[in-house]
C-alpha positions in Angstrom: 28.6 6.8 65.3 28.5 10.5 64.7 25.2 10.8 62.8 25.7 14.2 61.5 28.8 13.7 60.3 27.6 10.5 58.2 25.2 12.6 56.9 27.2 15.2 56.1 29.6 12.9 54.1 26.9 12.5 52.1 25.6 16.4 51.0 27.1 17.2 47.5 29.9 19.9 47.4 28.6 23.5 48.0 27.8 25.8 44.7 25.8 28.3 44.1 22.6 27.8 42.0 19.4 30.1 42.0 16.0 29.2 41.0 16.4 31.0 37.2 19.9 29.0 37.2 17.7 25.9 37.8 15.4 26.5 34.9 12.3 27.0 36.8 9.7 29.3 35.6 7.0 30.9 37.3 3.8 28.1 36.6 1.5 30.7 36.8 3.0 33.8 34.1 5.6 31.5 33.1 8.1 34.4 33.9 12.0 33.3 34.0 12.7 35.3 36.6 12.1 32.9 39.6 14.2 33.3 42.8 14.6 31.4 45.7 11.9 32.3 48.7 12.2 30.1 51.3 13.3 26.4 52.7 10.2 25.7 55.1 10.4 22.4 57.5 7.3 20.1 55.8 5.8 19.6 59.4 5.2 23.9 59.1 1.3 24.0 59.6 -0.8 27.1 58.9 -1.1 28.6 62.5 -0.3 32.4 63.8 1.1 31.0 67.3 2.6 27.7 66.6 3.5 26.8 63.3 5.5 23.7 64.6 2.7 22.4 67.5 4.3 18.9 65.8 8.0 19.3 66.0 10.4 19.3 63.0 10.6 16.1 60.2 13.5 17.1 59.1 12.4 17.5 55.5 13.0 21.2 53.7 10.5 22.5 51.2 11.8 25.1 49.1 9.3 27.4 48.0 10.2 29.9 45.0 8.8 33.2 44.1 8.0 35.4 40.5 9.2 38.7 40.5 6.8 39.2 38.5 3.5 38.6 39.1 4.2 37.1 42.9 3.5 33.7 42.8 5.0 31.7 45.4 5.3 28.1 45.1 7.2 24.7 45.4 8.0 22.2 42.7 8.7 19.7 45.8 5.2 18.2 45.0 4.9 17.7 41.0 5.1 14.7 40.6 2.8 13.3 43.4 -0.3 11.6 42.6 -3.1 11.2 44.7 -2.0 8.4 46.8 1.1 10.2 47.6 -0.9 13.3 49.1 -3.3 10.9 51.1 -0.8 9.2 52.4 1.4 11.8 53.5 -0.8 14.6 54.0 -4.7 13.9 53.8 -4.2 11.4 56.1 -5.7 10.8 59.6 -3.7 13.0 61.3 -5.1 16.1 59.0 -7.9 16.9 61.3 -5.1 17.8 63.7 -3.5 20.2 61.7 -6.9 21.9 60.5 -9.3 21.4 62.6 -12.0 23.0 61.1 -12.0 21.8 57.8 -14.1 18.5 58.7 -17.5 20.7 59.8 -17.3 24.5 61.2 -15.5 25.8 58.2 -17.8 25.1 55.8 -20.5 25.8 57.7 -19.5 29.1 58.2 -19.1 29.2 54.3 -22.0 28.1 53.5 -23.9 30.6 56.0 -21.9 33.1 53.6 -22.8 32.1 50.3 -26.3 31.4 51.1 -26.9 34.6 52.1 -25.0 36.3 49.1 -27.3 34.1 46.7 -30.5 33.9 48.1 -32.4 35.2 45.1 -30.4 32.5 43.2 -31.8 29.5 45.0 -32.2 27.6 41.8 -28.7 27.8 40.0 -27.1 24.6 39.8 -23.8 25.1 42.5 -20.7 23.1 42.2 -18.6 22.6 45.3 -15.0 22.2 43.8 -12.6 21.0 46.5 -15.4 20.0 48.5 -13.6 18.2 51.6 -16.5 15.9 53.8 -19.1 17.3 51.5 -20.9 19.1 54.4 -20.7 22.9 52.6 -23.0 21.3 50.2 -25.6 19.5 52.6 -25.6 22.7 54.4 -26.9 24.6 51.5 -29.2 22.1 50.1 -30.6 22.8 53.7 -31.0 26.4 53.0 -33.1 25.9 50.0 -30.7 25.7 47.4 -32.1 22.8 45.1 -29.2 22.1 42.9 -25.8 21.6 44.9 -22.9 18.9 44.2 -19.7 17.9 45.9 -17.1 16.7 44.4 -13.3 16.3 46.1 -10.6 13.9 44.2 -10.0 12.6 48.0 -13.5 12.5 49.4 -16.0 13.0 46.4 -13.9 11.6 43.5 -16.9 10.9 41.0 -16.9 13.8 38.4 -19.9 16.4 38.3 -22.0 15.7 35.4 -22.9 18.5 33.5 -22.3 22.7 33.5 -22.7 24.7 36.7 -23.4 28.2 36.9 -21.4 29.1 40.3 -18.5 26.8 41.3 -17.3 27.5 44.3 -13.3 27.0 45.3 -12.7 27.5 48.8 -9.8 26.8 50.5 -8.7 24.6 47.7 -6.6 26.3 45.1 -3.9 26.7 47.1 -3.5 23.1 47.3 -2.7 22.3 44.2 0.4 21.8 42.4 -1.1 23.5 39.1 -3.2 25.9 39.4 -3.4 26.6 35.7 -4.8 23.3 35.0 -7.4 23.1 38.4 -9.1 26.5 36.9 -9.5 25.2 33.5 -11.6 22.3 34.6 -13.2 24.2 36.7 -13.9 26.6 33.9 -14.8 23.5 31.8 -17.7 23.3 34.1 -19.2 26.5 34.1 -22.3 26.9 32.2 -22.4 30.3 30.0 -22.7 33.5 32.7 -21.2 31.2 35.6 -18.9 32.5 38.2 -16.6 30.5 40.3 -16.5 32.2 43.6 -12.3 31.6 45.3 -11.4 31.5 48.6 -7.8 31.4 49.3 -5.2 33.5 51.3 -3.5 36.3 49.3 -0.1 37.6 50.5 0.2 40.7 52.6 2.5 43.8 51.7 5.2 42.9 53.8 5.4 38.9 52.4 9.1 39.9 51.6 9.8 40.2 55.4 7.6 37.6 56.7 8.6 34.9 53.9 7.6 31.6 54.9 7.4 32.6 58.3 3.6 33.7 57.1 1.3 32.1 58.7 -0.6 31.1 55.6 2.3 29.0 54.2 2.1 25.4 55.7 3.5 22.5 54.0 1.8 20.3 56.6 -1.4 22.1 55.7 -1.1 20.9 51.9 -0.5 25.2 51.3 1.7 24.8 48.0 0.5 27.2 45.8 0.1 30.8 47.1 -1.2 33.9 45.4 -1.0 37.6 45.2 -4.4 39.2 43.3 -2.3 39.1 40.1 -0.8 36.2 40.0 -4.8 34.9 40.3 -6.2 37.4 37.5 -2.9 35.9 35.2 -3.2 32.2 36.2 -7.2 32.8 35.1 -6.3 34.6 32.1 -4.4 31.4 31.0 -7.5 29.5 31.5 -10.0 31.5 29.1 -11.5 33.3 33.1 -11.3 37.2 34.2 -11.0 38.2 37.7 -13.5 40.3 39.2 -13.1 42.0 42.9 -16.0 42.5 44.8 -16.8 45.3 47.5 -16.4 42.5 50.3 -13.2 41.4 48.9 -14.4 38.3 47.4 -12.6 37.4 44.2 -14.7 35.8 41.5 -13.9 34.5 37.7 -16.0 35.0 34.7 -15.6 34.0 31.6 -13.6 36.1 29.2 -16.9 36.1 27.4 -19.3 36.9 29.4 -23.2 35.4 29.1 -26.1 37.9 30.2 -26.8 36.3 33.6 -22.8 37.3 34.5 -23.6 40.6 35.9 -26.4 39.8 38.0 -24.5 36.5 40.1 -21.4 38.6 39.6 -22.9 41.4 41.4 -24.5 39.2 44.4 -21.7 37.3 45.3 -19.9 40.4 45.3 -21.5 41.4 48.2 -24.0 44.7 45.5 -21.0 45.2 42.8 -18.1 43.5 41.4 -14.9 45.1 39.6 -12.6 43.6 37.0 -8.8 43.4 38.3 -6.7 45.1 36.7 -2.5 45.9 37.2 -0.5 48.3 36.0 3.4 49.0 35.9 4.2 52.3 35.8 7.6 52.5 33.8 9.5 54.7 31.5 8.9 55.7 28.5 10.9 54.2 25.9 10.6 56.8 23.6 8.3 60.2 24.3 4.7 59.7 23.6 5.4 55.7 24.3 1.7 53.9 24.3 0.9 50.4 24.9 -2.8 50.6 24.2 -3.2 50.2 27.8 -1.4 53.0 29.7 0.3 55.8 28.1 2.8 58.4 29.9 2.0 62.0 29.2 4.2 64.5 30.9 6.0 66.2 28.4 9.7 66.3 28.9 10.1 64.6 31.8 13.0 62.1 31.5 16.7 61.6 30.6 18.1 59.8 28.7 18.2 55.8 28.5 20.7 54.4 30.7 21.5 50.8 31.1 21.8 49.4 34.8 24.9 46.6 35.5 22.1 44.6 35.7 21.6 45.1 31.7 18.2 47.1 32.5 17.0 50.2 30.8 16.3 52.9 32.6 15.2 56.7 32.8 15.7 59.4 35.7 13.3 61.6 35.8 13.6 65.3 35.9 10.4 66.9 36.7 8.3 65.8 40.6 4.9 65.2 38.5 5.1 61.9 36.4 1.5 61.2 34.9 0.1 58.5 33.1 -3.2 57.8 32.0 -4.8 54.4 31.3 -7.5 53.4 29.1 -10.8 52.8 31.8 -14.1 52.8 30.9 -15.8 50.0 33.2 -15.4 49.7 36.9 -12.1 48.4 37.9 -10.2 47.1 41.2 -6.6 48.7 40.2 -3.4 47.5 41.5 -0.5 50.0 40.2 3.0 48.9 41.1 6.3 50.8 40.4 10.1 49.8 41.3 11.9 52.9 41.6 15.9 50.7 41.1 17.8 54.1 41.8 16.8 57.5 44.0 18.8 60.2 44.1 18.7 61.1 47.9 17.0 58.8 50.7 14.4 61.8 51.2 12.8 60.2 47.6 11.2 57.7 48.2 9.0 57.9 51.4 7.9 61.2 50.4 6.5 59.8 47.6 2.4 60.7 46.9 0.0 59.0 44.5 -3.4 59.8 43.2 -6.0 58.7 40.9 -8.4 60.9 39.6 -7.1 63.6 41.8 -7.8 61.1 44.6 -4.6 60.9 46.7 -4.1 57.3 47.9 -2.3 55.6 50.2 1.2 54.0 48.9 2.7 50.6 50.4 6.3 49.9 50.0 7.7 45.8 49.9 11.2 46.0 49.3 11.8 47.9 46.1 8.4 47.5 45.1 6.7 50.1 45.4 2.2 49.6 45.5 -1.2 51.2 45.3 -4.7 49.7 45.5 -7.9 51.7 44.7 -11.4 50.6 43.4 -12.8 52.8 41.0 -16.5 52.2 40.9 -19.2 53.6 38.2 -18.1 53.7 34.4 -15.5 57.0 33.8 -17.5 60.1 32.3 -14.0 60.1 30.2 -12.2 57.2 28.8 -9.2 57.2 31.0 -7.9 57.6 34.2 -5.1 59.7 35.8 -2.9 58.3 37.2 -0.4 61.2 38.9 2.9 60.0 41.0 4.6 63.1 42.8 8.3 63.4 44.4 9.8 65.9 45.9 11.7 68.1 43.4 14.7 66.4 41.4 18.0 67.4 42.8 21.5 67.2 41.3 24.1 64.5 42.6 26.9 67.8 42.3 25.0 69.6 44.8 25.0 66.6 46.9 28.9 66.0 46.6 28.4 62.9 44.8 30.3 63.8 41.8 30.2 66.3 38.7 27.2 65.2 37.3 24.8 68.3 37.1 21.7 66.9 36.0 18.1 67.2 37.8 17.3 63.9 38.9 14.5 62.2 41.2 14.0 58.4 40.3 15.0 56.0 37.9 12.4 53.4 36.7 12.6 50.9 34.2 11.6 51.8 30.6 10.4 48.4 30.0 8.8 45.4 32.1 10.8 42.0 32.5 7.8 40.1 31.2 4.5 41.0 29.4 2.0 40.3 32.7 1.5 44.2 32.5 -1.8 44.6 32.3 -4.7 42.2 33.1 -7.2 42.8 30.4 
């Protein structure tokens, strides 16, 4: 019998059908515009050098991404329960995908938080996703008098009681909704806790790697996975801010913070902790446009509004120095992203420069994305920061031989965002 061909016999007609087409929206901003990422074999496990060591099942997992905020994610999971996930993936065979998840890497975590908390030895610690419940014997043998497990595999019976740090590690990429894991854990945090996350978060070039990355593994249980703002939104949803920290830890607060916050936000952030925030640099609508939040203030600096095929709005600008300036009082970890969708000549865009405060800093491009990361430590002796994008001067398409059109231009950006995940506040 010619086994492919049965099988083949049985596959539905070809058509074409995205992820928006399919109604899915992103479960973390709940953007509509979802596209297809990848269709990764389910045996994948998360490993640099070989990500099949077990051969192929057979079984695709399509993973989806926001354009947004950069979620990427599968549905294929939703409606598992817990017997489902045991059976098929936290099953004996797991210590053979991740070998270190039974004793060294928690260990080696709890080495780490013990020494970021050691004048904190009597705060009552939560281990959320707590695996073989070693992280927590480990501290409770560093002096830590008040730790508890708890694991919906290993540890099922729920923590009595608030907690003033909850630590996530390695866990909330494992779960089909993360939404809904970080408001229970936020349910357990007593006033001024922290939850301290561990997780992956996806390089620059995720866009080339796709689910080639070695942090995607469906084998692994790896089913949710984050950029730094699709975590700061997904908190936001649950009542929790993000904060950075100088070691690059990422740690949630409460939107309203208690007075021990700063203190335990401030140690596990390895001497000082930042609030994330993002910001799109777009367009202005109309001169003098202001969203509270960032506000464009070169004068004269755009056309007109176009719209794209696409049905976007958008403006070319006509001057090399765009500025905008964004409301920043407190210490922040900023993320500013731009998508230049049109350039005038090829010489645009990677002769782009970027700076903060009069800071130049370093820009990294991901497909039409264009991003910047800076941490700006200390409050501002002035309530805003620059933020100043330079091009090389604009340049008509008539002296390029591309037509009659006369006009100055260097890029065209958006004039307003697909969603409203535009600031993390």
């Amino acid at each position: 019998m010619d086994k492919i061909g049965a099988a083949l016999r049985r596959v539905s007609p070809l058509r074409r059908e995205t992820a928006t087409q399919r109604g899915m929206r992103c479960k973390v901003c709940e953007g509509a515009d979802v596209r297809d990422f990848d269709l990764i074999d389910a045996n994948k496990i998360c490993s640099e050098s070989e990500p099949y060591a077990f051969g192929l099942s057979g079984v695709g997992v399509r993973y989806v991404r926001c354009t947004d905020c950069g979620f990427v994610f599968t549905s294929d999971f939703d409606l598992w329960d817990e017997k489902m996930f045991s059976r098929h993936i936290y099953n004996d065979d797991y210590i053979k995908v991740d070998g270190s998840y039974h004793q060294a890497r928690p260990r080696e975590c709890a080495e780490y938080v013990a020494a970021l908390l050691g004048n904190f030895r009597v705060l009552r610690i939560l281990d959320y996703g707590s695996g073989t419940g070693v992280f927590a014997a480990e501290m409770t043998d560093r002096g830590f008098e008040n730790v508890t497990a708890y694991d919906p595999f290993s540890c099922p019976i729920w923590p009595v009681g608030v907690f003033d740090v909850v630590t996530c590690l390695e866990t909330i990429e494992h779960v089909p909704d993360p939404v809904a894991a970080l408001k229970l854990m936020a349910s357990l945090l007593a006033p001024g806790g922290v939850i301290l996350v561990q997780t992956g978060i996806q390089p620059p070039d995720i866009d080339q790697l796709l689910g080639r990355w070695w942090y995607i593994g469906p084998r692994n249980g790896h089913i949710s996975i984050f950029t730094h703002s699709a975590l700061a939104e997904a908190a936001r949803r649950a009542g929790l801010t993000l904060y950075l920290g100088a070691n690059r830890s990422m740690l949630l607060g409460h939107s309203e913070n208690g007075p021990r916050l700063p203190l335990v936000l401030d140690a596990l952030g390895g001497g000082a902790a930042a609030r994330y925030a993002r910001a799109r640099l777009f367009a202005p609508a109309t001169e003098g446009a202001d969203d509270s939040d960032l506000r464009f203030v070169t004068p004269d600096a755009w056309h007109d509004i176009e719209t794209a095929a696409d049905g976007q709005s958008f403006r070319w600008s006509k001057v090399a120095r765009l500025e905008w300036r964004m409301t920043a009082a407190e210490p922040l970890y900023l993320e500013v992203e731009f998508d230049p969708i049109m350039v005038v000549s090829p010489e645009i865009r990677p002769n782009l420069r970027f700076l903060v405060d009069g800071t130049p800093v370093d820009l990294v491009a991901s497909g039409q994305r264009v991003n910047a990361q800076v941490m700006l430590a200390g409050r501002r002796e002035r309530p805003f920061t620059a933020l100043l994008l330079e091009t090389p001067p604009p340049i008509s398409p008539n002296s390029l031989g591309r037509g009659p059109d006369s006009r100055l231009l260097g890029l065209a950006l958006q004039t307003t965002p697909r969603s409203t995940c535009t600031m993390e506040r």
